[in-house]
N, C-alpha and C positions, 0 to 999 in steps of 0.2 A: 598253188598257194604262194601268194608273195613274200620276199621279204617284211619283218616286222621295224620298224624304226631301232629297238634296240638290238635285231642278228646285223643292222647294217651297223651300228652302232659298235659291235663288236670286231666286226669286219673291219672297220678302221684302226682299230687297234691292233689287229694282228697281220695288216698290212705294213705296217710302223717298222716289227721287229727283224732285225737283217739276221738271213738263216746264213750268212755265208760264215756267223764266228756264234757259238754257244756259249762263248763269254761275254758278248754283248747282251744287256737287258733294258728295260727301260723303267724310267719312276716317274710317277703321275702325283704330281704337289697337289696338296689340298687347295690351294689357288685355281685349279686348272677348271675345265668346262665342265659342270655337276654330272650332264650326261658321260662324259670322257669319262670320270670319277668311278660310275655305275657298271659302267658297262667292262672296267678292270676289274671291279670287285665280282661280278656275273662270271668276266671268264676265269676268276680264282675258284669261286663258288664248283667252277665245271670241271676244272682239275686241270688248266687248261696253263695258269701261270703259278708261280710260285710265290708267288707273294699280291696283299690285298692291294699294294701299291704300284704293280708291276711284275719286277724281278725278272726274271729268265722264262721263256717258256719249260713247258714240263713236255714229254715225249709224244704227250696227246698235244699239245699245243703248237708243237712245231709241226706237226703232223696237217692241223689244222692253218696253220698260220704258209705252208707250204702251197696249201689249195686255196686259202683264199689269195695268196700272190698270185697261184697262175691264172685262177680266174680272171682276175685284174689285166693279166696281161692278154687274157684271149680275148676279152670285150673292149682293150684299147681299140680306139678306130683305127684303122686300115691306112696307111700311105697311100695317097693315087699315084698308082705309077704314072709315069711322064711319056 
């Protein structure tokens, strides 16, 4: 099953938040990209951040936000060695 335009959608967001400080969060202006907008309020809706605008991840969200990083980082392309 592939991804849906709104899990990647999500996925962008939870690549965003830096797990190295749990004092770091983020907030998403109502100016911003309608899908960005939705897809914050979706991962509140999931129990995923702390607030409708952003905020902090919650325990499920870092959790989350953990594996969509490393994903990211194993489907980066490869270095050709030399």
């Amino acid at each position: 099953m592939p991804y849906s335009p709104e899990q990647i959608q999500e996925l962008d967001i939870l690549i965003r938040y830096n797990l190295e400080s749990s004092q770091q969060g983020i907030k998403v202006h109502g100016s911003a990209n309608p899908d960005t907008i939705e897809a914050v309020k979706r991962l509140h809706e999931k129990g995923m951040l702390t607030a409708m605008d952003g905020g902090y991840l919650t325990d499920l969200g870092r959790t989350a936000a953990e594996h969509a990083q490393t994903l990211l980082l194993m489907l980066a392309p490869c270095s050709e060695a030399s």
